[in-house]
C-alpha positions, 0 to 999 in steps of 0.5 A: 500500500501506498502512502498518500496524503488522503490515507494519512489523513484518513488515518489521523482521523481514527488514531490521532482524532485531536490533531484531526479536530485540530485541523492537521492535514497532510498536504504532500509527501515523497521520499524527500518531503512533507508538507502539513498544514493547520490553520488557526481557528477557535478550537487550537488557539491559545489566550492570546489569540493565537495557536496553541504550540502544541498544535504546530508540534502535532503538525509538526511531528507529522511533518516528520514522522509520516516520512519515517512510516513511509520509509519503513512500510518500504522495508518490509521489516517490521520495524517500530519508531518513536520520538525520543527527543525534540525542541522548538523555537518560536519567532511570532504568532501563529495566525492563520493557515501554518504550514509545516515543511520537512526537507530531511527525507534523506536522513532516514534511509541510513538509520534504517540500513543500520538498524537492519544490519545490526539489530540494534537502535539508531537515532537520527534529527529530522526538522521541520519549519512552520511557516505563515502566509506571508511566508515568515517562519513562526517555528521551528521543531526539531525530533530525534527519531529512533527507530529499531528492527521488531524482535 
């Protein structure tokens, strides 16, 4: 099965509902990228009229992690993932439509080849940046995935 946009948002609809009721939506995904967005609105924001950080680390934490599942799927080992780290910067409000952009496709594969050899856990960063329609970033998230063959 291949991984699209409609299926995973298909799939935060029943597994992750209070990112979907949020408004997270993947826009596009390929072996290099990911692209989700969310818009403010009434039920994500925070007291000062703008969305809540959580919100964009749900966004952003797709943003990532859909391209770790895609790459695993492609594997055909049962392999399981989990964010072990991340951090964030904020550089303005977050209004409007926010879309969250991970470029970092490449970093996954590696991580992957290794844990396959060796049977042993590999860790690896992926960063993810939202950005506004004006096109100025309002965050920035970084998660350390770790990602480890099933016994």
């Amino acid at each position: 099965m291949t991984i699209s946009p409609r299926k995973l948002n298909t799939f935060i609809m029943f597994k992750l509902p209070s990112a979907w009721w949020c408004g997270v939506r993947v826009k596009h995904i390929d072996e290099k990228s990911c692209v989700v967005t969310v818009r403010h609105r009434w039920i994500n924001q925070n007291p000062f009229r703008s969305m809540f950080w959580a919100v964009q680390g749900m966004a952003a934490e797709l943003a990532t992690g859909a391209m770790v599942m895609t790459k695993i799927q492609a594997t055909g080992k049962k392999i399981s993932m989990l964010v072990a780290n991340n951090n964030a910067n904020f550089s303005k409000k977050a209004k409007g439509k926010i879309t969250f952009t991970c470029n970092d496709g490449e970093r996954i594969e590696e991580a992957l080849r290794k844990t396959m050899e060796t049977g042993e856990g590999q860790t690896f960063w992926m960063q993810a940046i939202g950005k506004d329609e004006q096109d100025d970033v309002v965050s920035a998230f970084n998660f350390e995935w770790t990602v480890r063959v099933k016994s």
